[in-house]
N, C-alpha and C positions, 0 to 999 in steps of 0.2 A: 726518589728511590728510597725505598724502605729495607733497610738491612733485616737480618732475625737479628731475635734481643740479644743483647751485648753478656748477657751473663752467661746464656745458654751458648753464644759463641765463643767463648772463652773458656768455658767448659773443654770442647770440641779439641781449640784449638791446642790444649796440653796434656790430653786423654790420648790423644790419637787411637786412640779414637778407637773409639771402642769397636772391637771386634766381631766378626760377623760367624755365627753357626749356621746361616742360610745361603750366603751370600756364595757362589764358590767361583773357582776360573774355569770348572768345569762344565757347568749346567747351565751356563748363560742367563740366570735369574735365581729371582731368589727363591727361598724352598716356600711350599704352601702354604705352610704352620709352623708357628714356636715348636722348637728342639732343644734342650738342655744344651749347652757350649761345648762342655767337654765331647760329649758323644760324637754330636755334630761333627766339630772339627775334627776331633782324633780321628774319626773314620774318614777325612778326606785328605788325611795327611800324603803326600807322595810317600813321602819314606819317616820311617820312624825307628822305633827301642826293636829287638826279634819280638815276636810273639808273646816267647814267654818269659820275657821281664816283666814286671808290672810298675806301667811306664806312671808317670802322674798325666792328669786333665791340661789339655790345653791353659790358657790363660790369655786373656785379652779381650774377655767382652762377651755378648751373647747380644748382640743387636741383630738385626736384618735390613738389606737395602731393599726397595723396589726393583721390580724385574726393569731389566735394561735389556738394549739389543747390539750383540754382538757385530761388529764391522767384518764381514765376511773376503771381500773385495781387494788387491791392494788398495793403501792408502795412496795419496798424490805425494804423500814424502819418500814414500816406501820406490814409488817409479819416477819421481827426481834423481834419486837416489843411483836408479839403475840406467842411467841415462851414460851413451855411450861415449869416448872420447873425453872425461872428464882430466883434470889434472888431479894426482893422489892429495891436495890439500884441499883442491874444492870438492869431491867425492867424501873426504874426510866429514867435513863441512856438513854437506849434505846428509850422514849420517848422525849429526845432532841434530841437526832440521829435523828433522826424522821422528824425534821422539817427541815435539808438541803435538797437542791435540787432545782430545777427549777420549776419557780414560775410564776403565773400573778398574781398580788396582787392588791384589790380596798380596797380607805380606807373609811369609812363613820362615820363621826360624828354629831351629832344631840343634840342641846343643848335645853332639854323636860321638863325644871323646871326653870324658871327666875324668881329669888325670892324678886327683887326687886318691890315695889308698883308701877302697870302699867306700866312694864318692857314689853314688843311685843319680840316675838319670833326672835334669834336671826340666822342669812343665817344658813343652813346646809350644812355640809363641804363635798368636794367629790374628789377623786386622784386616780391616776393608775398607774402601773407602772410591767413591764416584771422584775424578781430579780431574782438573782442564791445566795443561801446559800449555805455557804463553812465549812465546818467541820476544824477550823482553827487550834484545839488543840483538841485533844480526850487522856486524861491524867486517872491515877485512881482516882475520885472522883471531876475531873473539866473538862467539855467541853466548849471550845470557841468556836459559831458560829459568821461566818462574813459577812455580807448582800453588793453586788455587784451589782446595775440596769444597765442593758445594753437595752435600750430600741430605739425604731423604730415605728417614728410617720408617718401616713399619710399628706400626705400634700395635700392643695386644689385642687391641678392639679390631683389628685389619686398616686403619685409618694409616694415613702418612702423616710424618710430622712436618714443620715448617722449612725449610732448606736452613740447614746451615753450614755456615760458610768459615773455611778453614784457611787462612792463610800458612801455607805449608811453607818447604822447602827451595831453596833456590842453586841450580848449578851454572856456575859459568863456565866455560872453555876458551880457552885461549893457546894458538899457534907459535908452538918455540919460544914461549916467555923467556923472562930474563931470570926470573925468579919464582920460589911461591910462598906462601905462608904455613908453614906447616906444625903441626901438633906435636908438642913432647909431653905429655901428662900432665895430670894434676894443674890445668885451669890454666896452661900456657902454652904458648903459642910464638912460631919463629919465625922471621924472615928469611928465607935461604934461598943464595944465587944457585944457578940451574948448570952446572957443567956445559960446555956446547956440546957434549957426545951425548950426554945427557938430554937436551933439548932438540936435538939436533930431530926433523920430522914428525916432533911427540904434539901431545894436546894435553895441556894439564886440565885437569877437572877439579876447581874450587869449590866446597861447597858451602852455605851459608845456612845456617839457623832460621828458624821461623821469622826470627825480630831484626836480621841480615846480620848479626854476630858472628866470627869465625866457626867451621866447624874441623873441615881438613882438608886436605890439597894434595894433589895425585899426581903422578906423570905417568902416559902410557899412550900406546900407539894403535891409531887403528887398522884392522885389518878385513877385506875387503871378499866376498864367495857371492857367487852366484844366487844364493836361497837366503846370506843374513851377511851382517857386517858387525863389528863387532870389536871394542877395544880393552885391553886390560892393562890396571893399574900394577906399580910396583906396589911393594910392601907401605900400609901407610897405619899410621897412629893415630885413630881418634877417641871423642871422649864417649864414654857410658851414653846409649840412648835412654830414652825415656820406658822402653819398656821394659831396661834394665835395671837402670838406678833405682826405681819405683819398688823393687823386689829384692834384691841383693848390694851388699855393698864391701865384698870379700875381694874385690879387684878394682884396677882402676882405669885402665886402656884396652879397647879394640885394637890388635894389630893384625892384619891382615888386609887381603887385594878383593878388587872388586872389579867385575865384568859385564858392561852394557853390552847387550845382543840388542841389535834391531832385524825385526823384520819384515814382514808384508803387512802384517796388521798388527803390530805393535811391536813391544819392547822387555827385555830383562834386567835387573839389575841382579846379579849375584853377590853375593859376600863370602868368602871365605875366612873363618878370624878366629885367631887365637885370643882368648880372655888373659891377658895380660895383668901382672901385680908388680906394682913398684914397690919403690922402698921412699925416704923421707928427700931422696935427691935426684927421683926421677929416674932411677935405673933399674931395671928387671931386677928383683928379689933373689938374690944368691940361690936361697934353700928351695924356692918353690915359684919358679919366674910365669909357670902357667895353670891356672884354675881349669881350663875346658878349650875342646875348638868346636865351634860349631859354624851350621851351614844357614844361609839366608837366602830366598830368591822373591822380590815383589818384581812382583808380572805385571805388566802393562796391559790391559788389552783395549783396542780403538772400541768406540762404542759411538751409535748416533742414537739422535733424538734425545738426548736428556738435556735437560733444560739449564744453560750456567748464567742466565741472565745477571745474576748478583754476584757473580764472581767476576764478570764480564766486567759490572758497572766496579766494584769496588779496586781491582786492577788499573782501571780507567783513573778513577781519581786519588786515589792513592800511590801511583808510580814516581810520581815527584818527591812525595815526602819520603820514600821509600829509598831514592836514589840519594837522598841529601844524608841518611843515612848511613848509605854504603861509603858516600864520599865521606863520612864522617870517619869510619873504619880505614878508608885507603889513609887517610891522614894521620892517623894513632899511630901506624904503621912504620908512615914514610919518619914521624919522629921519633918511634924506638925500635929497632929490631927486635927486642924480644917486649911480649906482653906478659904479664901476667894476671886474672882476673880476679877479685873478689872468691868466686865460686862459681857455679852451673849456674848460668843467667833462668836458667827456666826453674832452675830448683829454688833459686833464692826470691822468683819472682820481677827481674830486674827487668825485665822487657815490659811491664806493666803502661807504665805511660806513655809507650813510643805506640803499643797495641791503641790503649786511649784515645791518642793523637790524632791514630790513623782511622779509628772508627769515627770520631769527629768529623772528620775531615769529607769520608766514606758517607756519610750521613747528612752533609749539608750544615751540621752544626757550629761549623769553623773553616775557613778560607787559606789554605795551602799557601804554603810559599811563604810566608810570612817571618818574621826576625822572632815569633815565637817560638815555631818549630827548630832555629837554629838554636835558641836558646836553651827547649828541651833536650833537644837530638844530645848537646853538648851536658847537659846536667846528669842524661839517661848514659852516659859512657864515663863519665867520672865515678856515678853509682856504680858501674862494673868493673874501675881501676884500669880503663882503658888511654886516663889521660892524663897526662903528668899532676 
């Protein structure tokens, strides 16, 4: 198996990548011909600034994918899903099942509230990107999904370029934990038990970083209609994304709730979130606790025939090294309740050799499993101050 080149995949993998003026969730392919970004996207915005503000250009890219074809049809998760007689935890269940599969995903953000005096509206965010979800772990009362982009950009000459291959984000789910790990700002991270009233019927949703590093941890319930199903989180804390930190550095925490919808051929994520500022000990800013709230929603939509071959093979043999990882994470954990990191692993570039590792590994140039990778996995978490 031949991966794409390790540099142009690396690129990918921390750009997220670059944005699409063509691409939309509307037109079910891409547009015929290069368009300028801003235009593009601003005109395909749902909702944006009134009229007549004069909003700024989009931001996030100006690439194009390949036409793709939309999944018209339910999915077999979507009528698992609706299957009668079930029990509310395995229905539950069935509605994370739900969301693997083959994907064209747009992300849009739009920040509709700047609370600062004679604040102007700030760019609206826009991304795209082809993703296959992987059923990584289907356990009783825990599912791991793991998000793979294998994507295929037009280039100026009309030509495709080579696939490349994103190792993305990963969520797990887990039924009435005991506990979760959750975000308090600035580069740290807590162990916290779950109330039983608390826990009591809920699914928390953890989610992990590109490189399996913490991101944030949710509790919330799902709930169950005849056309979608659908769960929402409490109030939760995480850290700046990457298409934020990239741009501004005036705040320091996302807080706000988030809402998966599933449905007959795909899936929502919503965000709702107030841009949060702290102060030197972690606590909302006396004089000025919020910069903006804005809105997010990356759409899922099922797509057939597009090709994930190398996301397929590199999932395949990279899963081991990837879980030695995680285990490496639950263990930092189980010996400190609280963490705190160096910095933004992705900003500081700390995921470098685990990514290495795993393209090694993904590539046939080195043999998994080994007392190597225990050795890096443990040298790549001391670099991020994950280990005593």
């Amino acid at each position: 198996m031949k991966l794409a080149p390790l540099p142009l995949r690396r690129i990918f993998a921390w750009a997220l990548l670059v944005a699409s003026a063509g691409a939309s969730a509307a037109d079910g392919h891409a547009a015929s011909a290069p368009v300028p970004a801003a235009s593009a996207a601003s005109a395909r915005l749902l909702f944006s600034w009134p009229a007549d503000v004069d909003a700024p250009a989009t931001h996030g890219g100006s690439t194009r994918g390949v036409p793709v074809t939309p999944v018209r049809a339910p999915t077999a998760g979507w009528r698992a899903l609706q299957a009668p007689g079930l029990s509310a935890q395995e229905r539950d269940r069935r509605a994370i099942l739900a969301m693997a599969g083959t994907f064209r995903v747009t992300f849009d953000f739009l920040e509709i509230d700047p609370f600062a005096a004679g604040a102007g509206p700030a760019a609206p965010y826009r991304s795209w990107a082809t993703e296959k979800v992987y059923v990584d772990r289907d356990e009783p009362g825990f599912v791991s999904l793991a998000h793979i982009l294998e994507m295929r950009v037009l280039e100026d000459d009309g030509t495709v370029s080579d696939p490349m291959l994103v190792k993305h984000w990963r969520q797990d789910w887990a039924y009435e934990p005991a506990e979760i790990v959750e975000y308090l700002g600035r580069d740290r991270w807590r162990r916290r038990p779950l109330r039983d009233a608390e826990r009591r019927g809920a699914w928390t949703q953890t989610v992990s970083q590109v490189d399996e590093s913490p991101r944030y941890a949710s509790v919330g319930r799902w709930q169950h209609n005849a056309n979608f199903s659908t769960w929402l989180s409490g109030e939760t804390w995480r850290p700046l994304p990457r298409r934020e930190w990239t741009v501004r550095d005036d705040y320091q925490v996302l807080a706000g709730t988030n809402r998966h919808t599933v449905g007959a051929t795909g899936w929502l994520q919503e965000e709702n979130n107030l841009k949060a500022v702290l102060d030197a000990d972690r606590r909302l800013d006396a004089t000025q606790p919020y910069r903006a709230r804005e809105y997010g929603v990356a759409r899922y939509e099922a797509i057939a025939g597009v090709d994930f071959t190398e996301a397929d093979a590199y999932h395949e043999h990279t899963r081991a090294f990837w879980d030695r990882v995680r285990e490496a994470w639950r263990a930092a954990f189980a010996r400190r309740p609280e963490l705190t990191l160096r910095g933004p692993v992705d900003k500081l570039g700390l995921y470098k050799p685990l990514f290495e590792r795993a393209e090694a590994i993904a590539e046939g140039r080195a043999t998994g499993g080994t007392a190597t990778d225990a050795a890096l996995v443990d040298e790549a978490l001391a670099a991020m101050g994950a280990t005593p």
